[in-house]
N, CA, C and O atoms as CSV, one atom per row, in Angstrom:
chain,resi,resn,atom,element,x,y,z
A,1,UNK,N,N,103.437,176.593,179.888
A,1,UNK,CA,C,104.237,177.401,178.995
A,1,UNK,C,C,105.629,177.581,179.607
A,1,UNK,O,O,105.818,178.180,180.665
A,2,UNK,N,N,106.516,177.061,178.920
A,2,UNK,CA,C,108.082,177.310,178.992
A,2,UNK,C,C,108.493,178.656,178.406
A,2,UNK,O,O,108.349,179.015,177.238
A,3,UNK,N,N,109.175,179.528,179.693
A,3,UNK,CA,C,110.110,180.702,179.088
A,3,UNK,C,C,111.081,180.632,180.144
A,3,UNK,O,O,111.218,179.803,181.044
A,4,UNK,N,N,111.972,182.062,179.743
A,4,UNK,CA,C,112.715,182.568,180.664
A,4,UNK,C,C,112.732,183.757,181.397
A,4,UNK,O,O,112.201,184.745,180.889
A,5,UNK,N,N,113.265,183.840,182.539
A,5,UNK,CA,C,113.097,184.874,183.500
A,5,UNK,C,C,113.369,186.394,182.837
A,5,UNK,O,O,114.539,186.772,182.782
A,6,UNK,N,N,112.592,187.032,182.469
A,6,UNK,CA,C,113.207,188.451,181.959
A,6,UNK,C,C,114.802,189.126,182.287
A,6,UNK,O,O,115.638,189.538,181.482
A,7,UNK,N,N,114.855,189.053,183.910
A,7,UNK,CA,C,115.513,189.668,184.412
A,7,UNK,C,C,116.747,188.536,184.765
A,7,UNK,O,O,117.723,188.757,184.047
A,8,UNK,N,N,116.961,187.308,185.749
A,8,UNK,CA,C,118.129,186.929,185.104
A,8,UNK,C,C,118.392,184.952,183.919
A,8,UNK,O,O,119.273,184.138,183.639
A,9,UNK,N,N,117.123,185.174,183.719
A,9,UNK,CA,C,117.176,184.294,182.329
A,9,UNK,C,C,117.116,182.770,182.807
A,9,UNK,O,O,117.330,181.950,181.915
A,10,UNK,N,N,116.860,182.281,184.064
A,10,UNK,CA,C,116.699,181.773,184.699
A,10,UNK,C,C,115.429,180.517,184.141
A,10,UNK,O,O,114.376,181.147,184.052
A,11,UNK,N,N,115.233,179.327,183.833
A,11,UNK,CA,C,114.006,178.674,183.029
A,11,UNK,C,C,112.829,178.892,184.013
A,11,UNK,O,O,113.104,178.780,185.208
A,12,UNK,N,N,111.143,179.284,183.559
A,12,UNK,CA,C,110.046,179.151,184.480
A,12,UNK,C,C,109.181,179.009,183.738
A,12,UNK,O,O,109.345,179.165,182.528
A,13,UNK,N,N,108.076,178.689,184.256
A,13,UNK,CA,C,107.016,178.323,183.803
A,13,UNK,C,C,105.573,178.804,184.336
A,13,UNK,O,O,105.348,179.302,185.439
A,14,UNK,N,N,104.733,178.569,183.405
A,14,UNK,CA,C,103.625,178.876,184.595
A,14,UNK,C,C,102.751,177.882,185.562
A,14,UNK,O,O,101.804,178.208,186.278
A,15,UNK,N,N,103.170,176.934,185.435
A,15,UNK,CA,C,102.697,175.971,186.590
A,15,UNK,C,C,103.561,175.932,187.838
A,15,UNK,O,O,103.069,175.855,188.964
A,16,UNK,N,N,104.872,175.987,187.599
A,16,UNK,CA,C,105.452,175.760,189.116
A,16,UNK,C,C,105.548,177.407,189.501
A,16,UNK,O,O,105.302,177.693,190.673
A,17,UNK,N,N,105.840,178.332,188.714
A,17,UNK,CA,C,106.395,179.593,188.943
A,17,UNK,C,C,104.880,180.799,189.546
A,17,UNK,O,O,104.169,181.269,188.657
A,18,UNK,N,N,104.634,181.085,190.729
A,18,UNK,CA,C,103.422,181.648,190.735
A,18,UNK,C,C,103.669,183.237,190.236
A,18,UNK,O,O,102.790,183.852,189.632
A,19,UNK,N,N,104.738,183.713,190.506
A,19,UNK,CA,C,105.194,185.104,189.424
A,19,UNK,C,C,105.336,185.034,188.354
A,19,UNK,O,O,105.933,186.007,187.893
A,20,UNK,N,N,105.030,184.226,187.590
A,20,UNK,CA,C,105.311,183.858,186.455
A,20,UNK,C,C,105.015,185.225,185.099
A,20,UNK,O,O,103.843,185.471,184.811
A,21,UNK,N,N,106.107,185.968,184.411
A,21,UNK,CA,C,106.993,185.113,183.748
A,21,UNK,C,C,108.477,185.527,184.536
A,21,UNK,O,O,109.646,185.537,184.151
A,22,UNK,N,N,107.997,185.764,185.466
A,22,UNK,CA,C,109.784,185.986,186.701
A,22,UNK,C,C,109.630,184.784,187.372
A,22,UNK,O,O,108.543,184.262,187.619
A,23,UNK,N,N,111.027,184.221,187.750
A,23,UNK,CA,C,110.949,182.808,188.457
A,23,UNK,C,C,110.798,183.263,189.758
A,23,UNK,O,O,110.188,182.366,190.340
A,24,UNK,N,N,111.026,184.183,190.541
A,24,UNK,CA,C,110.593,184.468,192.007
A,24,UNK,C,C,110.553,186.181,192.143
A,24,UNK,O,O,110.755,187.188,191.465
A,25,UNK,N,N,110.134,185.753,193.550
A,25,UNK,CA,C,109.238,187.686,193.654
A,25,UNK,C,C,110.369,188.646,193.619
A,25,UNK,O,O,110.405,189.676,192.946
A,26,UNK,N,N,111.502,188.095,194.603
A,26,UNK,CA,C,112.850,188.907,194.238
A,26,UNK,C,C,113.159,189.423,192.666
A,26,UNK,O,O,113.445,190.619,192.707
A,27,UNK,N,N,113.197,188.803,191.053
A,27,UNK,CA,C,112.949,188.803,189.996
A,27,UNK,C,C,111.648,189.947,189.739
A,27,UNK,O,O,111.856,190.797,188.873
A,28,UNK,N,N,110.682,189.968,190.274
A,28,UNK,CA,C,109.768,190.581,189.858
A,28,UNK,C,C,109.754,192.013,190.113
A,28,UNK,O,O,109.437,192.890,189.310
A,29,UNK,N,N,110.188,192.175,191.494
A,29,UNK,CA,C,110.490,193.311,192.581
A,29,UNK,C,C,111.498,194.095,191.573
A,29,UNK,O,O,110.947,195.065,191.051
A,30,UNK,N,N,112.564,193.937,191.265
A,30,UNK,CA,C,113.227,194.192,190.601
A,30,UNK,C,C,112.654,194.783,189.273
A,30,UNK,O,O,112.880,195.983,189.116
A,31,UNK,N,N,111.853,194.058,188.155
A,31,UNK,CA,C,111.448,194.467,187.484
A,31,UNK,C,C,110.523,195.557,187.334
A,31,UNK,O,O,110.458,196.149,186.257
A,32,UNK,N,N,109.901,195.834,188.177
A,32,UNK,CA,C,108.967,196.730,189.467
A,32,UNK,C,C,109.957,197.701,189.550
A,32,UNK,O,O,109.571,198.697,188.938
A,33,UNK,N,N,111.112,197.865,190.055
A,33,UNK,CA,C,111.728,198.858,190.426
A,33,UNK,C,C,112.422,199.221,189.050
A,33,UNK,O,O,112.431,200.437,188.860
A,34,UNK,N,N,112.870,198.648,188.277
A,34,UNK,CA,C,112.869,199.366,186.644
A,34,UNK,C,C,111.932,200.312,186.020
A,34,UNK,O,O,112.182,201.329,185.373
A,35,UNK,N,N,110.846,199.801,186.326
A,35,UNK,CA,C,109.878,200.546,185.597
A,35,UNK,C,C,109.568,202.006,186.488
A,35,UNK,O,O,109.455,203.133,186.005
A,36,UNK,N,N,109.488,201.688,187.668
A,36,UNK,CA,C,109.805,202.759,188.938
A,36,UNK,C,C,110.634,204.060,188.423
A,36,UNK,O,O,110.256,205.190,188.114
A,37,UNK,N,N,112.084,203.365,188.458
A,37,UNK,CA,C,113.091,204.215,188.159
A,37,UNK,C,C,112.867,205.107,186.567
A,37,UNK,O,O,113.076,206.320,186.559
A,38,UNK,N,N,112.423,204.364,185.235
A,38,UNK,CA,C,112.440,204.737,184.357
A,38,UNK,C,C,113.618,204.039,183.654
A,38,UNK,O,O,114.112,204.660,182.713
A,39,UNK,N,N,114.136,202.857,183.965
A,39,UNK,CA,C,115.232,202.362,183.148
A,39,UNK,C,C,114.308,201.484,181.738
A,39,UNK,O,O,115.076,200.821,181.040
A,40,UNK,N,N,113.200,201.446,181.411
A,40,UNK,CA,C,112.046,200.777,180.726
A,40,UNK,C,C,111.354,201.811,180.092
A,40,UNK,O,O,110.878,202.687,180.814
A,41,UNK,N,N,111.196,201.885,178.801
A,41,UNK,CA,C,110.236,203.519,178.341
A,41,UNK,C,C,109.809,202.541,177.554
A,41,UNK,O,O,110.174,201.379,177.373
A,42,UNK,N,N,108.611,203.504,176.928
A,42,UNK,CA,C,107.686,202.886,175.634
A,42,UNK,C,C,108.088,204.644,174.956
A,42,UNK,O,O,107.626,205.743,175.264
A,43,UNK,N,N,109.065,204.259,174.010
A,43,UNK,CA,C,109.120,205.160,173.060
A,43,UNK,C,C,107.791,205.969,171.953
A,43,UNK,O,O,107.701,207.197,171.958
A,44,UNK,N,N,106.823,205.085,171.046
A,44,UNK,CA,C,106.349,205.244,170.864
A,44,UNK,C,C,104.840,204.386,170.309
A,44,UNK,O,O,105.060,203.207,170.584
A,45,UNK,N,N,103.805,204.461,169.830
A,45,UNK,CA,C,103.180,203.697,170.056
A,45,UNK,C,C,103.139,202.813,168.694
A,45,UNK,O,O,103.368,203.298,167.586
A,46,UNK,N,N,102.831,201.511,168.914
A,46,UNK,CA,C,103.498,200.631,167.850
A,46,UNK,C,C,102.378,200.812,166.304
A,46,UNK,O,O,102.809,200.513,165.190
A,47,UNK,N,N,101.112,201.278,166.499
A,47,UNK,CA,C,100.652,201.351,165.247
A,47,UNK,C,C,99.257,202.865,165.450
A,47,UNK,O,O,98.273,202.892,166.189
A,48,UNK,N,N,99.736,203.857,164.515
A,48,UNK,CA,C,98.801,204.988,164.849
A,48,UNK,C,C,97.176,204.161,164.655
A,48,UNK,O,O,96.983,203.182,163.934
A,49,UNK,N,N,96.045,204.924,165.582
A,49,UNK,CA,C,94.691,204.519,165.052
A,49,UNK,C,C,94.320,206.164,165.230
A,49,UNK,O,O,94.747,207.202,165.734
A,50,UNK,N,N,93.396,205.709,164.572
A,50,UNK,CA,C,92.683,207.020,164.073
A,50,UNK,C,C,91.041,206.850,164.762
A,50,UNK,O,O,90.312,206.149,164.059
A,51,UNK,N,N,90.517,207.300,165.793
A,51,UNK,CA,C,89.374,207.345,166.150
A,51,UNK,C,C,88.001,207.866,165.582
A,51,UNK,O,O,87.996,209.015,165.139
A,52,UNK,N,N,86.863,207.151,165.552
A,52,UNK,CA,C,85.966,207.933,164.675
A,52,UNK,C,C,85.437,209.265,165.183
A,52,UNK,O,O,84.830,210.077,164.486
A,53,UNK,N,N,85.740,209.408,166.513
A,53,UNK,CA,C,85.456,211.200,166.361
A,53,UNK,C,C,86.446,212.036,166.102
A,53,UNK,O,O,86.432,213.108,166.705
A,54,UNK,N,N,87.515,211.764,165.174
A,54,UNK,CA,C,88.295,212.241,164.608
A,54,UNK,C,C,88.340,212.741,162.934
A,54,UNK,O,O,89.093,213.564,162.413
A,55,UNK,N,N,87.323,211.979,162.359
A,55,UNK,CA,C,86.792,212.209,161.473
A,55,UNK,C,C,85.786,213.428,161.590
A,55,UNK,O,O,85.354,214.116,162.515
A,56,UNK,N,N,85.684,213.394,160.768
A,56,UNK,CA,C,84.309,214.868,160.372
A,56,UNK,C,C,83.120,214.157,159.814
A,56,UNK,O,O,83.026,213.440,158.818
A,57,UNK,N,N,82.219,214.536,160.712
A,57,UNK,CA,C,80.791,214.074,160.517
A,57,UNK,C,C,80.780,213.350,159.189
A,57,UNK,O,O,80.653,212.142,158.985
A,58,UNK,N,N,80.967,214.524,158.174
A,58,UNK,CA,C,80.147,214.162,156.657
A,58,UNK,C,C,81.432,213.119,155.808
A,58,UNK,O,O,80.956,212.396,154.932
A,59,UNK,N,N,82.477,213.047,155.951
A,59,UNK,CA,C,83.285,212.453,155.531
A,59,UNK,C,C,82.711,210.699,156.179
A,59,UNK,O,O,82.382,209.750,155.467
A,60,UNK,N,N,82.743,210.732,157.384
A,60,UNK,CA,C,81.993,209.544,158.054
A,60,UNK,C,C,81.144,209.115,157.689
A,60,UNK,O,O,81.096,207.888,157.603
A,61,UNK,N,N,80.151,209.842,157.330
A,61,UNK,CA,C,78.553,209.598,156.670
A,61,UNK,C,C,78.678,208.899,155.173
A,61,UNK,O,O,77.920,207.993,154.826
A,62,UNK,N,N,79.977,209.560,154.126
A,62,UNK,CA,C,80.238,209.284,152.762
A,62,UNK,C,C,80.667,208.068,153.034
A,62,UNK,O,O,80.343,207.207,152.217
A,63,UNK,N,N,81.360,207.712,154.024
A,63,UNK,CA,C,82.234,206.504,154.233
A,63,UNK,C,C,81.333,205.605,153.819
A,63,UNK,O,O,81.369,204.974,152.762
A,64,UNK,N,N,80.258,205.536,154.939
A,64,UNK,CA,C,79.533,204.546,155.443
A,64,UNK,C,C,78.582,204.342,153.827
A,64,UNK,O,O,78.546,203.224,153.314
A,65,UNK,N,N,78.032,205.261,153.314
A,65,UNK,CA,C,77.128,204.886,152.085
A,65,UNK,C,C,78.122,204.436,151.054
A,65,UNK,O,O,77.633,204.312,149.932
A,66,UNK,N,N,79.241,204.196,151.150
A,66,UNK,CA,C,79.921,203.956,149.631
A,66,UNK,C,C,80.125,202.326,150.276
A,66,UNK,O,O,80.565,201.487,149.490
A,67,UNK,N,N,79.862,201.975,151.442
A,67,UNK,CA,C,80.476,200.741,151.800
A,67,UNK,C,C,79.169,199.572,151.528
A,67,UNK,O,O,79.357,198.375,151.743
């Protein structure tokens, strides 16, 4: 698989590159220390789920017999 280095865009792969998808550990370290610092957030989460013990018993139960 052909990409590029996140950090400076550099071509790698995953056969020659063993950090791969950073072309070397210096690249990676770095990326490491972004996430460290907080310069990288996950704002929010990309799709709500709704868990089944979040439901109410009997609503769950109706679910299941209408299906």
């Amino acid at each position: 698989m052909h990409w590029r280095c996140p950090i400076c865009r550099k071509a790698t792969d995953t056969e020659r590159h063993t950090d791969f998808p950073f072309c070397s550990e210096r690249c990676r370290l770095i990326d490491l220390g972004n996430w460290a610092s907080e310069k990288y957030k996950v704002s929010e989460p990309a799709a709500a789920t709704t868990q089944p013990e979040d439901l109410e018993p009997e609503n769950h139960e109706q679910r299941n017999r209408r299906t």
